[in-house]
MILUM-231991 format. One line per field, with one value per residue (C-alpha): residue in one letter; x, y, z. Coordinates in Angstrom, 2 decimals. Layout:
% residues N
r = A / ...
X = X / ...
Y = Y / ...
Z = Z / ...
% end
This chain:
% residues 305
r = X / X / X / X / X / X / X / X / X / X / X / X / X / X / X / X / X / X / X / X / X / X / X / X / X / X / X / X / X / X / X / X / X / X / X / X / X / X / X / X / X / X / X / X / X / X / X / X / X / X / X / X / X / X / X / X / X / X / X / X / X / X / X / X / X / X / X / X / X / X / X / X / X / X / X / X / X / X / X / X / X / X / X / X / X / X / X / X / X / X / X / X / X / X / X / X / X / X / X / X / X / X / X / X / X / X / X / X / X / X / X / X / X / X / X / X / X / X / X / X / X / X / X / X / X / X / X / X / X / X / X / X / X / X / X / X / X / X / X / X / X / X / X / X / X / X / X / X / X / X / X / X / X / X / X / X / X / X / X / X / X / X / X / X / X / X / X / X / X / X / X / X / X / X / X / X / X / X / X / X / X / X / X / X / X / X / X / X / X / X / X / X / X / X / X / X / X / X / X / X / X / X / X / X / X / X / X / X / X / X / X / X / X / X / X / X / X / X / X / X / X / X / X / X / X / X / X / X / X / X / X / X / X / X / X / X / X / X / X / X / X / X / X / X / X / X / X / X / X / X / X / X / X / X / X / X / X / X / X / X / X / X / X / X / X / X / X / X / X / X / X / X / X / X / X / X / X / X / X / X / X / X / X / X / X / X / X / X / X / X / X / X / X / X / X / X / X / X / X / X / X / X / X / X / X
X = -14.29 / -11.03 / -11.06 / -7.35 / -4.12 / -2.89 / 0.27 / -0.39 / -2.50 / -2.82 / -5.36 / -7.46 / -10.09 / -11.46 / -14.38 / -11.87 / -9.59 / -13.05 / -14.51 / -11.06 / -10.79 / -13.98 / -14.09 / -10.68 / -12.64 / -15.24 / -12.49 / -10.71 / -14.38 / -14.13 / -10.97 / -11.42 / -13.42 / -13.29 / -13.21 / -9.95 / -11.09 / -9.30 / -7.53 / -3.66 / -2.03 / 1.76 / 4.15 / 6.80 / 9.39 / 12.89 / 13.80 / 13.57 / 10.23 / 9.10 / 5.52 / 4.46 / 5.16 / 3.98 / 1.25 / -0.22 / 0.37 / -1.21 / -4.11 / -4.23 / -4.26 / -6.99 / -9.08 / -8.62 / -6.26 / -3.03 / 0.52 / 3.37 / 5.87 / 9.93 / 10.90 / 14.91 / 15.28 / 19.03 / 16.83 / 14.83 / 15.50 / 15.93 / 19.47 / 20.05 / 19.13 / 15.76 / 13.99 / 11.29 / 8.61 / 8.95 / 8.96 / 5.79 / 4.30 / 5.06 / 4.12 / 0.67 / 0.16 / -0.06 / -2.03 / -4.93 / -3.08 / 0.12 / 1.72 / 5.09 / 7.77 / 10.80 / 13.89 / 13.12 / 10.78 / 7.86 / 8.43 / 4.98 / 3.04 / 5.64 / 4.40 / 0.77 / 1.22 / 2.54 / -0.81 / -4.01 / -3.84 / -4.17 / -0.39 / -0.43 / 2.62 / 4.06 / 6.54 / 8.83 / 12.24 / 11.60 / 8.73 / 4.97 / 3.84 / 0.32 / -0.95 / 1.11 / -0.68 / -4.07 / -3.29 / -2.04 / -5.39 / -6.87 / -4.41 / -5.30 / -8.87 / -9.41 / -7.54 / -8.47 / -11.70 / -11.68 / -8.84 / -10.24 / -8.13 / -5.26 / -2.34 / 0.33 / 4.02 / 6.41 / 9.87 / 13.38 / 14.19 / 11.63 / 13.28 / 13.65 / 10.59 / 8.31 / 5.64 / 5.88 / 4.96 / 2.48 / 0.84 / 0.78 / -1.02 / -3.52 / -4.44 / -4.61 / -8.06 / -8.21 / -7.41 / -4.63 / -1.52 / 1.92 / 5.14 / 8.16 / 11.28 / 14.47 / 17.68 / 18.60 / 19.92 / 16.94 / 14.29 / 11.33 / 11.34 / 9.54 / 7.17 / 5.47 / 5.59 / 3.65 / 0.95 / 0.74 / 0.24 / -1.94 / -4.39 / -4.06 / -2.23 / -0.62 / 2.98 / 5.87 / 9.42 / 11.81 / 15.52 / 14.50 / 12.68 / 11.55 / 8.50 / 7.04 / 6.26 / 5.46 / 3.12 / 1.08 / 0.46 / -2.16 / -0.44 / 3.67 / 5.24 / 8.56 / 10.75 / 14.30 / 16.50 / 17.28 / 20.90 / 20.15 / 19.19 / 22.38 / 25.59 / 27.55 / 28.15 / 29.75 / 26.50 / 24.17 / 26.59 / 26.16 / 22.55 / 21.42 / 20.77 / 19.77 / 16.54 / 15.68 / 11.93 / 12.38 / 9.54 / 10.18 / 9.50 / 5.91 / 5.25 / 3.37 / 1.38 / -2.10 / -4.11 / -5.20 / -1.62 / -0.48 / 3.28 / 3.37 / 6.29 / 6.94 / 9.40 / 11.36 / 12.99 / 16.45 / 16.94 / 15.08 / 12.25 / 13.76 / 12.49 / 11.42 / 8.28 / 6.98 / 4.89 / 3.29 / -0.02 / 0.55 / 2.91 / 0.81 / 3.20 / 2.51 / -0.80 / -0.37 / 1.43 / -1.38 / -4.04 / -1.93 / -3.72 / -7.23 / -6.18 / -4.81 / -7.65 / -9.70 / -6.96 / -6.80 / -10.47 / -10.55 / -8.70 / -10.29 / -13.84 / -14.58 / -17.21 / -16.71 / -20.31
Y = -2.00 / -0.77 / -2.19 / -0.22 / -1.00 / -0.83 / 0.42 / 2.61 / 2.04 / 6.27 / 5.41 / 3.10 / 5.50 / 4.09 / 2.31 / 0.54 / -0.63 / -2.31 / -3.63 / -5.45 / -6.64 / -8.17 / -9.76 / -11.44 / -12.75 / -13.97 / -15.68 / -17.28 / -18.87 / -20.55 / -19.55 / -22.14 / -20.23 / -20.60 / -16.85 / -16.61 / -19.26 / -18.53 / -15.74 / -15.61 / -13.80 / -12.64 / -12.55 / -10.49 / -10.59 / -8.65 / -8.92 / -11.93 / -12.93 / -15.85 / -14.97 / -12.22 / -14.26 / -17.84 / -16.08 / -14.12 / -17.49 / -19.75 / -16.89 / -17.30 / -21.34 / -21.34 / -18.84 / -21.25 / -18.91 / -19.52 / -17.91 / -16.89 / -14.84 / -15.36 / -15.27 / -14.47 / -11.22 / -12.76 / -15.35 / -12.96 / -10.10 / -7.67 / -8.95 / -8.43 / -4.54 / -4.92 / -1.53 / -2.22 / -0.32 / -3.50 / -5.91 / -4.98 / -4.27 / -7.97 / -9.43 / -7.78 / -9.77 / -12.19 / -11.36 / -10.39 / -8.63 / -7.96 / -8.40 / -7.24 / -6.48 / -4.56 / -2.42 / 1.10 / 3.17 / 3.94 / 1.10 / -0.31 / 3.32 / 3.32 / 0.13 / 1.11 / 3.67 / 1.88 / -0.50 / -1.19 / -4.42 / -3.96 / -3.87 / -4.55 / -3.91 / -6.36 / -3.63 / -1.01 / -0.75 / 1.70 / 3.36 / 0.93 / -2.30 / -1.83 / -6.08 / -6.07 / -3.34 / -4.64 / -8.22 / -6.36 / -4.18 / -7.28 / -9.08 / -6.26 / -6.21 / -9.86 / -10.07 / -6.30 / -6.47 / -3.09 / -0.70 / 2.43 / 3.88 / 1.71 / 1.95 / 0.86 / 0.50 / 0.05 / -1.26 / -1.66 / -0.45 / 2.61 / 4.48 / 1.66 / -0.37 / 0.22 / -2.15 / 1.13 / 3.40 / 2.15 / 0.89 / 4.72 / 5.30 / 2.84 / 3.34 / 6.94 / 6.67 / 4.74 / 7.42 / 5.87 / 6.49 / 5.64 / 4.87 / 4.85 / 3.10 / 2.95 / 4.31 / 7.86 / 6.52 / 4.24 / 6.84 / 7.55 / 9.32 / 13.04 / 11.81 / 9.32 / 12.04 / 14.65 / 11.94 / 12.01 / 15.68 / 15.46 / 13.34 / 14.80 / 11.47 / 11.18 / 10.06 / 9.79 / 8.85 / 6.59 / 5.38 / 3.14 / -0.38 / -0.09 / -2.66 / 0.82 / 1.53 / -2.26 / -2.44 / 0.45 / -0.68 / -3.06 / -3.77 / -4.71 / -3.85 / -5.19 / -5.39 / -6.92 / -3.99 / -4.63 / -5.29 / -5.02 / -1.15 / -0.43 / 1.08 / 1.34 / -2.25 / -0.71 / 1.20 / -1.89 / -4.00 / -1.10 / -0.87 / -4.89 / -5.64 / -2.65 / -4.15 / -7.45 / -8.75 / -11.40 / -13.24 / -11.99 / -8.11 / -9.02 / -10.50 / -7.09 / -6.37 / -5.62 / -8.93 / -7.61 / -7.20 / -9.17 / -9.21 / -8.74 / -8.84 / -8.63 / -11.15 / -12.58 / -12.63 / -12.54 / -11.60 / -8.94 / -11.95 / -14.20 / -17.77 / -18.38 / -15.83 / -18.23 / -20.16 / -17.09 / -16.93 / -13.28 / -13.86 / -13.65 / -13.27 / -16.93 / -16.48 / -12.82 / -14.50 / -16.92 / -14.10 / -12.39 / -15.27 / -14.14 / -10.72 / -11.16 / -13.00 / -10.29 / -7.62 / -9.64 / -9.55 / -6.56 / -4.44 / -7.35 / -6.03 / -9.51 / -9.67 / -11.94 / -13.73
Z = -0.72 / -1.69 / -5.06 / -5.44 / -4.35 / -0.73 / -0.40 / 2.86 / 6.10 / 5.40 / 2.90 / 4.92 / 6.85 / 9.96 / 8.35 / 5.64 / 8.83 / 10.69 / 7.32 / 6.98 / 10.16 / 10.52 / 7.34 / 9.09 / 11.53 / 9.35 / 7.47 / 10.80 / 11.53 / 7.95 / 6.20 / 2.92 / 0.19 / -3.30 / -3.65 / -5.71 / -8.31 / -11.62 / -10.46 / -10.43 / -7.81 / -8.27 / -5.08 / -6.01 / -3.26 / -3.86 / -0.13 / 2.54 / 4.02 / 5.60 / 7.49 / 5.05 / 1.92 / 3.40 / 4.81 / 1.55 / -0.39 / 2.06 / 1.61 / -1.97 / -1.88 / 0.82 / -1.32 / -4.24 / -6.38 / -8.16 / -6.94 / -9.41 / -8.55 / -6.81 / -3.46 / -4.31 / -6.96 / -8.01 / -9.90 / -11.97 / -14.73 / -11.91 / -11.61 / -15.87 / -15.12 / -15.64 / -14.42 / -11.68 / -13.90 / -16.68 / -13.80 / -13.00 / -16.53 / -17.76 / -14.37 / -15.16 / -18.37 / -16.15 / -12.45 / -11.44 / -7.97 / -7.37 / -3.50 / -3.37 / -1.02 / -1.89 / -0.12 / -1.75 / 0.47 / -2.27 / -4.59 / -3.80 / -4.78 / -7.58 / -8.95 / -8.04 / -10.44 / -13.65 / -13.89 / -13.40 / -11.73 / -7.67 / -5.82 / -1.90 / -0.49 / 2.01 / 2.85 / 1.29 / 3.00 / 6.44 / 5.02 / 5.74 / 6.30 / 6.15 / 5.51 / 9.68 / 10.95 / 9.78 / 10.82 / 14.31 / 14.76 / 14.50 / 16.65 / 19.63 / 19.03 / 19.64 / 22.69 / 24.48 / 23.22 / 21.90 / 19.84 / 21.53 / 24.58 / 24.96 / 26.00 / 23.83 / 24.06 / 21.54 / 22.08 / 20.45 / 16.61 / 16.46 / 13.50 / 10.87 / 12.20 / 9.52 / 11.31 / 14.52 / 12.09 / 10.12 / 13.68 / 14.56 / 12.02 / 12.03 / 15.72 / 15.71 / 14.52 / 17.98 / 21.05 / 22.22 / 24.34 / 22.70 / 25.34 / 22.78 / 24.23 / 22.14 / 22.40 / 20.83 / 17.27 / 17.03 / 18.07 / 16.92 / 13.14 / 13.83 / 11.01 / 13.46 / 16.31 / 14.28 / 13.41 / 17.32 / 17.71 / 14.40 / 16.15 / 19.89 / 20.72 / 23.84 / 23.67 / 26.00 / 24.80 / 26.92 / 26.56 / 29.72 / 29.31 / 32.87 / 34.40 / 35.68 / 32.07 / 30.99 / 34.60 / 32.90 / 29.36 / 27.61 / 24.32 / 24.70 / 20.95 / 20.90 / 17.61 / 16.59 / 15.85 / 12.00 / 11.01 / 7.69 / 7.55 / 9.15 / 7.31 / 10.24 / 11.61 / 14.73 / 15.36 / 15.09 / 17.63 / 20.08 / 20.04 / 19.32 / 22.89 / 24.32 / 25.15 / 26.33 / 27.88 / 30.55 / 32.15 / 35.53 / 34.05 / 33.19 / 37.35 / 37.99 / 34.77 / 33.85 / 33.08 / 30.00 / 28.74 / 25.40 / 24.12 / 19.82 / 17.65 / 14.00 / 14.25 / 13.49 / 16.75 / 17.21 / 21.06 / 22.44 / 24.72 / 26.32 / 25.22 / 28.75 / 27.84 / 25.09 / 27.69 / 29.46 / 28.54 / 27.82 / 25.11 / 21.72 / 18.91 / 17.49 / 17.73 / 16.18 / 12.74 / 12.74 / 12.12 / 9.65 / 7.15 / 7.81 / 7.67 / 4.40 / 3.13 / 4.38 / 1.96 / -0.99 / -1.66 / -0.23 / -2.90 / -5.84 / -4.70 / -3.88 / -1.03 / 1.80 / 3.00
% end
């Protein structure tokens, strides 16, 4: 067990990652427990969600918890000047776990910091997303199979994508080989590269989204590039539809192959790959409520049996 806060996929060892994700499963095969009874869970959410946030509170009902907690940070004392450190000391008057999302990159190990009640972070600006990357281990696991020796390619916004890098880091416990396609602003951060070279990861970089590259991989990882980390609105119109995934590209690929995203999606698949049977990203935001079943008692040292 955790029984801490998880505010980075870095702290999961490979044993954590596989505990979590098949306690997910366990929780897909019956996901209606009454393992949160009389426990209060706060969703603290100073930036948009829709999956992450429905997802973790869906979690909570199903477990038979309570949620409190905002979904819009003009409605709260946040917007009076209220420091994010009292935010989170009042809030834990009142929880017994803490999920937040915020834009700062650290927030989350911030807040870990100022109590004792368990924070998972549902993302922190560019920095990690580590509830995604679990849900997405478990996404690739239960349609490869395996999460040892794939190949895995990962397409679009690769220096604000936050889900990319904590996904690097997760699978590098995992062998595998990384193709990274995005154009030069939206590269790959050297962070995520020496992780690569850390763990004797293979990696090849592209500004290319070629079907010679998609014909060789097992995992597709496409993402939206984000508008709303950009400064320079010029730069994000130049870059926004760089990449595109048609049907027709995916005529010549492995069998194996499965296409996740994120999402939302704005353009970058074509609706007209919603129907091919390798297209998984539904099915991907549908296991992110096991997986966070599987978290939330996770870091409450509740165990799942």
């Amino acid at each position: 067990m955790l029984k801490k806060s998880l505010v980075s996929i870095d702290q999961c060892a490979k044993e954590d990652i596989l505990r979590i994700i098949d306690s997910a499963e366990q929780f897909e095969r019956c996901p209606n427990r009454n393992l949160l009874e009389g426990r209060v869970a706060a969703t603290l959410f100073f930036e948009p969600s829709t999956r992450t946030r429905l997802s973790f509170e869906t979690a909570i009902n199903r477990l038979g918890g309570r949620v409190i907690g905002f979904q819009d940070a003009s409605t709260t004392s946040s917007s009076k000047g209220e420091t994010l450190k009292d935010t989170i000391l009042m809030v834990s008057n009142y929880a017994d776990v803490i999920i937040m999302r915020h834009h700062l990159e650290g927030a989350a190990r911030y807040a870990s910091e100022v109590t004792d009640v368990p924070v998972i972070n549902a993302g922190d600006g560019a920095n990690q997303h580590p509830s995604q990357t679990l849900l997405d281990l478990y996404s690739i696991r239960k349609t490869q199979g395996r999460l040892d020796n794939l190949t895995v390619t990962m397409v679009g916004d690769l220096k604000y994508g936050r889900t990319v890098h904590s996904l690097i880091a997760g699978m590098s416990h995992f062998s595998p080989k990384f193709h990274f396609i995005a154009p030069v602003e939206l590269r790959m951060p050297d962070e995520q590269k020496r992780i690569c070279r850390q763990h004797h990861i293979e990696y090849q970089e592209h500004t290319v989204f070629s079907e010679d590259i998609i014909n060789q991989t097992d995992i597709l990882y496409m993402t939206r590039v984000q508008k709303e980390r950009f400064t320079d609105i010029v730069e994000y119109e130049r870059v926004k539809n760089v990449y595109i995934l048609r049907n027709r590209m995916l005529d010549n690929s492995r069998p194996n192959l499965r296409i996740l995203h994120p999402l939302p999606r704005v353009n970058e698949i074509t609706y007209d790959v919603d129907n091919n049977p390798k297209a998984y990203y539904i099915q991907q935001a549908r296991n992110g409520l096991f997986t966070r079943e599987a978290i939330i008692c996770d870091v409450l040292g509740i165990v799942n049996e």
